[in-house]
N, C-alpha and C positions, 0 to 999 in steps of 0.2 A: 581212588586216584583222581587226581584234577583234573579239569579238559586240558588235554594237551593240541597244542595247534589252535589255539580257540581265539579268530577274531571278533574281537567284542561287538561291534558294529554290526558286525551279520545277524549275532547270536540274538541282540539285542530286537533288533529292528525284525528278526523271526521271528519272535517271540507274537507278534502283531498280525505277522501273514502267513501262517501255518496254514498248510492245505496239503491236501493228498496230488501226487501225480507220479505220471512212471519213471523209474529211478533208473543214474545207468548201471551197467550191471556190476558187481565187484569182479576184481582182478583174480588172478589165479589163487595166490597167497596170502592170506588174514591175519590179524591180528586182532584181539578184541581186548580192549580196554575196559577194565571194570573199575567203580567207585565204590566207596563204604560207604551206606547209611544208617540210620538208624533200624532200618527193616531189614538191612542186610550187605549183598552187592547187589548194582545194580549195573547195568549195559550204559557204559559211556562214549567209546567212539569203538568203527570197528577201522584198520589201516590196511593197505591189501594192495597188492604189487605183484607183479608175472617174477620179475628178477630180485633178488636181494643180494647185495656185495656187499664185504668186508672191507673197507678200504684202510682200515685202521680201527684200535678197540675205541676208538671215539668216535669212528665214522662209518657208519650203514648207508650205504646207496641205495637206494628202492625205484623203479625200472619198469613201468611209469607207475607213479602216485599217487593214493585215492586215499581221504578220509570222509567218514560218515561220522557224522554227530549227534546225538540221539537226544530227545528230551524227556526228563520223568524214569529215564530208564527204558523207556518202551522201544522194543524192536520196529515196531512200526509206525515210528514218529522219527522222521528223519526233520533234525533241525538244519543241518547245512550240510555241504559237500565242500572236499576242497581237493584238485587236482593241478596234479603239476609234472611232466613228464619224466620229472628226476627231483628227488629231496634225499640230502643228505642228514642222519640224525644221529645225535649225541644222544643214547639216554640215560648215560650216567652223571653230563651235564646240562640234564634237560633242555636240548637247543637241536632247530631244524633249518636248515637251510637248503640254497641254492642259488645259482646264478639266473638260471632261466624262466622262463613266465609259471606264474600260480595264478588259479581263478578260483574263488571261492562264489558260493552261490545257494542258497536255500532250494526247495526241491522244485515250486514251483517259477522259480527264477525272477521272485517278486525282490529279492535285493541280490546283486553278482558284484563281484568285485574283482578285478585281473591288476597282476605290476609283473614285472622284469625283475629278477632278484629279489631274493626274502630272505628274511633272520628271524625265528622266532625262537623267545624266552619261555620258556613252562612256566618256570620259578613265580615269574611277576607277571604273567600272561600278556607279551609285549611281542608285535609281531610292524617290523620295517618293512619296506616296498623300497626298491632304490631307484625304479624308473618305471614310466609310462604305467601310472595308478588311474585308473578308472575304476567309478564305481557307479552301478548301477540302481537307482532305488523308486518303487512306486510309489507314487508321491499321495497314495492313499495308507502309505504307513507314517507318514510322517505329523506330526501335530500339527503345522503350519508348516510354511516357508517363509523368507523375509521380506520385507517390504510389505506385507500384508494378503500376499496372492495364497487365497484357500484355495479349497479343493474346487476343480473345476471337472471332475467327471460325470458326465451324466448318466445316469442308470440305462446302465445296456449299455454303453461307451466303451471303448477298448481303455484299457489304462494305460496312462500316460507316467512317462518316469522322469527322476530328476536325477542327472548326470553330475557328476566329479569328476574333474581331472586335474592330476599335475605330475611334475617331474619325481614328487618323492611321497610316501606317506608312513605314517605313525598311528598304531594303535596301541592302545594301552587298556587294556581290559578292568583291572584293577583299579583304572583311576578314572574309568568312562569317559574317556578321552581319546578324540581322533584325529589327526593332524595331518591336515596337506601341506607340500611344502613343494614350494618353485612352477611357476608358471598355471598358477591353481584356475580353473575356470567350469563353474558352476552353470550347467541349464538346467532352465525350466520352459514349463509351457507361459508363465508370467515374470520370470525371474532369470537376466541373464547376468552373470557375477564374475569378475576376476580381480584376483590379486596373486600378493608374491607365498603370502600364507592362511592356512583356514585351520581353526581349530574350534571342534564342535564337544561340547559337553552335553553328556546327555543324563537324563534320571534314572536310575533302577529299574522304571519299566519300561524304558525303550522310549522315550518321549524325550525330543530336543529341547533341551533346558536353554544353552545359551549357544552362541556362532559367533568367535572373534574372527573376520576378514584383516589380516594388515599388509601393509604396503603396496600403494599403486593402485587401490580399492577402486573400480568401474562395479556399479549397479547399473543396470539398465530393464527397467519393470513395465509390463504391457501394461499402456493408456496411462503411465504415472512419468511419463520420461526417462533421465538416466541422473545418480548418482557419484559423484566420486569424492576422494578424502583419501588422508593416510591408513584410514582405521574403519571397519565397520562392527560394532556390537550388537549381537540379538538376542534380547530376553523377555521372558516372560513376567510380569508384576501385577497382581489382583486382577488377573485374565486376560490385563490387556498385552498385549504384543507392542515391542519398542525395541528400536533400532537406533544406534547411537552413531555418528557418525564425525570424527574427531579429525583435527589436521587438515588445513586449508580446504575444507569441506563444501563443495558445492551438486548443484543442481540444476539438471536443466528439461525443459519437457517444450518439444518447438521452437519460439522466441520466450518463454519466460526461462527466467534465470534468475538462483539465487546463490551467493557465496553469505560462508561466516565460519566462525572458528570452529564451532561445532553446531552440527545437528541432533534432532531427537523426532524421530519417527513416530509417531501410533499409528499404527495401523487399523487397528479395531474402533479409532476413532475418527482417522485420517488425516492428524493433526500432526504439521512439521512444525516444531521447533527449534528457533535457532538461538544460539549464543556466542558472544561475544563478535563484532561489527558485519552489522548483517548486514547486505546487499540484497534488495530484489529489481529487477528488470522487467517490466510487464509491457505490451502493446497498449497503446491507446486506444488502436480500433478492437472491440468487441469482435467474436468469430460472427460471422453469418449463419443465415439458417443453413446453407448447402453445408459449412464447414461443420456445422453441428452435426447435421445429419449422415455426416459422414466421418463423424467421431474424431476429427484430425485435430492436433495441438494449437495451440494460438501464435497465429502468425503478426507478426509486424508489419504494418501500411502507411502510408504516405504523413500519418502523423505521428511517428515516431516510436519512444519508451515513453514509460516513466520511470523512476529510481526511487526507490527507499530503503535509506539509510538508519540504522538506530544500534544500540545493544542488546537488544532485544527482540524477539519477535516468536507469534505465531501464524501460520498459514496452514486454513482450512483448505483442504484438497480434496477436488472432485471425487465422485463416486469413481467415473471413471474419465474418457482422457478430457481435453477441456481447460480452460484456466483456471488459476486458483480461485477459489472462490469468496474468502474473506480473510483479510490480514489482521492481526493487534501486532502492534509494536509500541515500545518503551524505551524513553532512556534514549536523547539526544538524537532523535527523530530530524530526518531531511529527506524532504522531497521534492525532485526534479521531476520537471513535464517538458519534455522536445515538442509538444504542439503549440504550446503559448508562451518558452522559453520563462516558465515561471519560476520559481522556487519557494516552498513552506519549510518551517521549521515547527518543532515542539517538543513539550516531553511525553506524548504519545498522540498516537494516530491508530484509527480503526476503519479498514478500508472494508466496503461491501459490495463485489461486483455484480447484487442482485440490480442496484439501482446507481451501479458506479459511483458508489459518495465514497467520498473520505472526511474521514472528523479528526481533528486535532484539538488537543487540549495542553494544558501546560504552557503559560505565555507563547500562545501560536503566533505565527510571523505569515502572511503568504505577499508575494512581490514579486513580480516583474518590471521592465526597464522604466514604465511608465504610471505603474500603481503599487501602494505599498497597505496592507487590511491586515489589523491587529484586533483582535476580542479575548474573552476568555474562553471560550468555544468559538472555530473556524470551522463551518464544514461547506464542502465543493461538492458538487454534481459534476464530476469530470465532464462529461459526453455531454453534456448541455450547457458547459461552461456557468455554473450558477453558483456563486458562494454568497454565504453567509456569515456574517458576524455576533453574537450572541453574550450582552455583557461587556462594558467599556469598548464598546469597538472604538476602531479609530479609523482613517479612511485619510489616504495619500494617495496625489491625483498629478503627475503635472498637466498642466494648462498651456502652454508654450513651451518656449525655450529655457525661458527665465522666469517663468510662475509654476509655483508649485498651491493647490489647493491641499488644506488640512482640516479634515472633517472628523469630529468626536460625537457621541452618540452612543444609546443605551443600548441598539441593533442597528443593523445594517445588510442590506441582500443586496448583489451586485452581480450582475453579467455582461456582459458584451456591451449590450446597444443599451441600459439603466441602470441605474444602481438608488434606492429608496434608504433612504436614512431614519430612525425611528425616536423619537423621545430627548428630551434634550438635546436638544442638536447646535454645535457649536461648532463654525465654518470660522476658516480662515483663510485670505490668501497672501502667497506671499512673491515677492518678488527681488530677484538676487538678495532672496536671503532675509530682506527685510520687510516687516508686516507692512500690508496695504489695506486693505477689508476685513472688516468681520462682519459677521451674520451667526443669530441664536432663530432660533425654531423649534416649532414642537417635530414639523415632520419637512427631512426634504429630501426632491425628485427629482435625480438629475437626468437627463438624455444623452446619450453618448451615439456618437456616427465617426468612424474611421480614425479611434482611437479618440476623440476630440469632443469636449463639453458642447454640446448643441443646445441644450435648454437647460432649466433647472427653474423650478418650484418649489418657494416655500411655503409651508401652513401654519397658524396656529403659534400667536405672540411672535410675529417675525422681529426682527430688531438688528439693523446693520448700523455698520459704525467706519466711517475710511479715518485712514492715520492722516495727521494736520498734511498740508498740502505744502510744499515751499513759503507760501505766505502764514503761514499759520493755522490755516481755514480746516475744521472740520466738519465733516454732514455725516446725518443720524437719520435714519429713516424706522419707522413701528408703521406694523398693518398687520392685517389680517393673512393677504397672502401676496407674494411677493414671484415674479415669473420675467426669469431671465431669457433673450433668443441671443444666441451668438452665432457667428460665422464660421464654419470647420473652414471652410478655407483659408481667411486671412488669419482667423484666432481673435477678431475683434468683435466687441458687444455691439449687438446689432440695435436692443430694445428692450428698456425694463418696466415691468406693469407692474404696478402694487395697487392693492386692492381692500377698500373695505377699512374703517378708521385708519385714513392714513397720513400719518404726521414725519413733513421734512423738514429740516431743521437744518442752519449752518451755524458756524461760528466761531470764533476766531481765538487764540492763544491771549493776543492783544485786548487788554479792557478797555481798549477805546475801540476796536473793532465791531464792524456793526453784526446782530444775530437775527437772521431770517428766519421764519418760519411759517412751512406751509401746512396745512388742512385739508381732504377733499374723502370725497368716499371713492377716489380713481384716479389716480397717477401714473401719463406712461410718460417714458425721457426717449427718444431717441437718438440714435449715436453717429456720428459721420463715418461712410465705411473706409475712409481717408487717415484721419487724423483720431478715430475712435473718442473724438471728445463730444459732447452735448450737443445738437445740432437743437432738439426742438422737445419743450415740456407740454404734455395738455393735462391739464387738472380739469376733472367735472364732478357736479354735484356737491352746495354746499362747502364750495370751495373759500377760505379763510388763507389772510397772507398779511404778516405781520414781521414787521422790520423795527428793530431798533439798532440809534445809533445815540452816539453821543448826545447830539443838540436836536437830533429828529426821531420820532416816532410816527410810523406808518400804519394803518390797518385798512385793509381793502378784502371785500368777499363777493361773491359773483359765482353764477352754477359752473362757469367754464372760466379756466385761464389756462392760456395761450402762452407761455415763452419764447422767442424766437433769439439765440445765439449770434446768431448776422449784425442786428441792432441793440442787441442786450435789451430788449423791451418787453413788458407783459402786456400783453392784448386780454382785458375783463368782461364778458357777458355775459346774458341772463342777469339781468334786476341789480346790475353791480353798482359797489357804493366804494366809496375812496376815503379815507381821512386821513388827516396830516395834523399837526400839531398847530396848523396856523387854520386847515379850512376844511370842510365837509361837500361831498358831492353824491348827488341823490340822482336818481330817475333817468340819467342815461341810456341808452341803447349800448354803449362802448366805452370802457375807460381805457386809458394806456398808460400804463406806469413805463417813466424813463427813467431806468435807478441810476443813469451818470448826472442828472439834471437831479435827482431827484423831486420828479414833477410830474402830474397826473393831464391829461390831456381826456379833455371830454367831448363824448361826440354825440349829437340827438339831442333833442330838451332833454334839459336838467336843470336841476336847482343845486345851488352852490349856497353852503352857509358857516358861520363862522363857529367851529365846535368849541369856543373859549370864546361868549359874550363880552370878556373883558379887554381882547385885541380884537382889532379889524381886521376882517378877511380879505386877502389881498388875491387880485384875481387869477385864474388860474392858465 
């Protein structure tokens, strides 16, 4: 004969915790259920009741209700018990019921199971619950639970259970299958769970194969946070443990938080995956040591979230509680920071909160209101504001109101208060819109104070170039290194030093315009903190200055020259010499070029002589 009355779930999950203990006693009146085997009959359940009533030839009352379930046949292996103060039974339509509560329970009460109303099938071995279904189970019968929480008992530990509840339940023996239904709500000592339904698959030998949660789905797991979604799935694949989490799917554990369309669990790895547009929300500040030590979630502080956006993503998760610990994300990548109101973009990003970096790849973008850094690798040192650009950087900067600097280059590292340019380096700036300067270098340094260019350093084949001027006029300057000071306060150049072979040069659109050029191993210009125009040039060492114009040619050299903007005049000393196309001047102490007169003025013994024997030198 079959087991009759045989919830699968008990029989199953006994099978696991089979132990001996005192049994309650049988009822006045027995019954014993035999099976055929192949050795013969063997003792399958024994039924036993004080009263038995006829209430019809379809309905036996039994007064109160006790079944024993045996395993193997043996008398003294009791697999379950089930008692109920009244069952009605059909068994000529194999069916047992009643309105009133039934508790089923193994002997040593390591899985029990109680509801309000039952229906059970023989035929299909199918027994209903219709109200107030709890079930009780040690969660050292179980293969795992979800979310990843193992076994947490320790040797010598009292055992710890994992509780079921809901309004309705479903067993199906035949098809290993258990179903809660209405109001279902799951503890554990790591795992608290509710939804609208649960339905558990299990294997042949008692081992939870898979656990659908649907509707309303709250996980909430020690030290991992809480879950929720329309759907939760749990299965097992080549050992690992995975949890699938579908329908407006999110997460949250303290201040981090993530949504997307669906999730995917491991646990035995600890890896969340998400799909389709993922959200995460992390704190910028890092937990402290207390918060560590006191194992609490991550909190948010005075410098905001971050946010990252993509199609993709994975997120390594703590051992135990804590922030997450490393992201990858793919696929239309964005990320917001509330501490520096920044924003990056890419087609991935791999964030590592051992050292707070993030990397972005796939034409990276990172920008805020005032700078704009492209490479083909971006990566940031959040917590120390440090990024870098790695391959075609480029580098957007504004300077004022209306100047934007545009910096290109093979690398680039930049934070706060400098940003270091690497290799080819080609500067631009521009002003509403339209170019004003350029500057090539091998390498440059800029200084930054309260958002504002403070200095900048160039090295190595410098070479600047301004757009004509209203009159036509262009100047070029080459050196070796070139070193800007500006003003963070008014925004104006305060004084430029070029250094080391260094050649300036003007000149004009106009072919009759005249072309200047200077020479020196030392060039600084100083700038009016008024009108930001030229106030004062000094040239020294081997200083060379040559002017041509239409009907005159000029060449003067001297270790120091002096411009002064006031009188438009060069002041020459150290050994300075003058020539002109009418006259030559030697041995002075002092020359002074007047370029409106165009005329040299001598001061100290000198000798004056005619550098063309074929005209007379006219005096000077």
């Amino acid at each position: 004969m079959k087991r009759t009355f045989a919830l699968w779930l008990v029989l199953t999950l006994a099978e696991c915790g089979l132990a001996q203990a005192q049994l309650p006693p049988d009822l006045r009146t027995r019954a014993f259920l035999k099976r055929d085997t192949p050795k013969g009959q063997v003792l399958d359940a024994i039924l036993s009741g004080d009263t038995w009533t006829n209430l019809s030839d379809r309905d036996l009352l039994a007064k109160p209700f006790q079944m024993k379930s045996f395993r193997n046949g043996q008398a003294d292996q009791v697999q379950f018990i089930a008692r109920a103060p009244e069952c009605h039974i059909d068994s000529s339509g194999h069916r047992a019921w009643d309105a009133g509560p039934v508790e089923m329970f193994t002997p040593t009460t390591n899985v029990w199971l109680h509801g309000e109303g039952f229906y059970f099938i023989e035929t299909n071995h199918f027994l209903y619950l219709s109200n107030k279904v709890e079930t009780r189970v040690l969660r050292s019968l179980l293969k795992t639970t979800m979310m990843g929480a193992g076994a947490t008992n320790a040797p010598g530990a009292a055992e710890r259970l994992l509780k079921i509840f809901s309004s309705q339940g479903q067993f199906d023996y035949e098809s290993n299958v258990a179903v809660y239904v209405g109001g279902v709500h799951v503890i554990d000592v790591q795992l608290d769970l509710t939804s609208d339904r649960l339905t558990v698959h299990f294997t042949t030998n008692g081992a939870v194969e898979t656990i659908l949660a649907e509707g309303s789905v709250v996980m909430t797991t020690t030290n991992k946070g809480q879950a929720t979604s329309s759907s939760a799935y749990y299965y097992v694949t080549n050992g690992d443990e995975m949890t699938e989490l579908t329908g407006q799917a999110a997460w949250t554990n303290g201040d981090e938080r993530a949504t997307a369309g669906k999730f995917i669990y491991d646990s035995t790895h600890r890896f969340l995956t998400a799909e389709d547009h993922f959200r995460f929300w992390w704190p910028n500040e890092a937990p402290g040591a207390e918060e560590r030590r006191r194992d609490e979630p991550p909190r948010v502080g005075p410098g905001g979230f971050r946010e990252l956006f993509a199609d993709w993503a994975t997120l390594q998760m703590p051992p135990t509680n804590g922030p997450v610990e490393a992201v990858h994300a793919t696929g239309n990548v964005i990320m917001v920071n509330q501490a520096d109101q920044s924003r990056a973009t890419g087609e991935q990003a791999d964030y590592a909160r051992t050292n707070d970096l993030l990397e972005l790849t796939g034409d990276p973008v990172w920008w805020n209101d005032d700078t704009e850094i492209k490479g083909r690798v971006l990566t940031a040192e959040l917590s120390n504001k440090v990024y870098r650009a790695r391959g075609d950087a480029n580098f957007k900067r504004r300077v004022n109101t209306n100047q934007w600097l545009y910096i290109a280059c093979a690398d680039l590292d930049y934070q706060s208060n400098r940003a270091v340019f690497h290799d080819d380096v080609k500067a631009r700036l521009l002003e509403n819109d339209a170019l004003r300067d350029t500057l090539t270098s091998d390498l440059l340094e800029v200084e930054l104070s309260s958002n504002q260019v403070k200095s900048a350093v160039a090295q190595g084949n410098v070479r600047g170039e301004t757009v004509p001027d209203k009159l036509g006029r262009t100047k070029t300057i080459a050196c070796d290194r070139l070193t800007l000071h500006r003003s963070t306060a008014s925004g104006l150049t305060k004084d430029v030093v070029a250094e080391d072979h260094v050649v300036l040069q003007e000149f004009g659109s106009d072919p009759a315009a005249p072309r200047n050029k200077v020479t020196a191993v030392t060039v600084t210009a100083l700038f009016s903190a008024v009108t930001n125009q030229i106030e004062r040039v000094v040239a020294v060492r081997d200083v060379v200055f040559d002017q041509v114009k239409t009907n005159q040619t000029v060449h003067a050299t001297g270790q120091e020259a002096v411009y002064t903007a006031a009188n438009n005049e060069t002041r020459l000393t150290g050994d300075p010499v003058g020539r002109t196309d009418r006259y030559l001047i030697t041995g002075a102490s002092c020359l002074i070029w007047q370029s409106k007169s165009n005329r040299f003025s001598a001061f100290g013994p000198f000798s004056m002589s005619n550098p063309n024997p074929a005209r007379p030198a006219p005096k000077p």
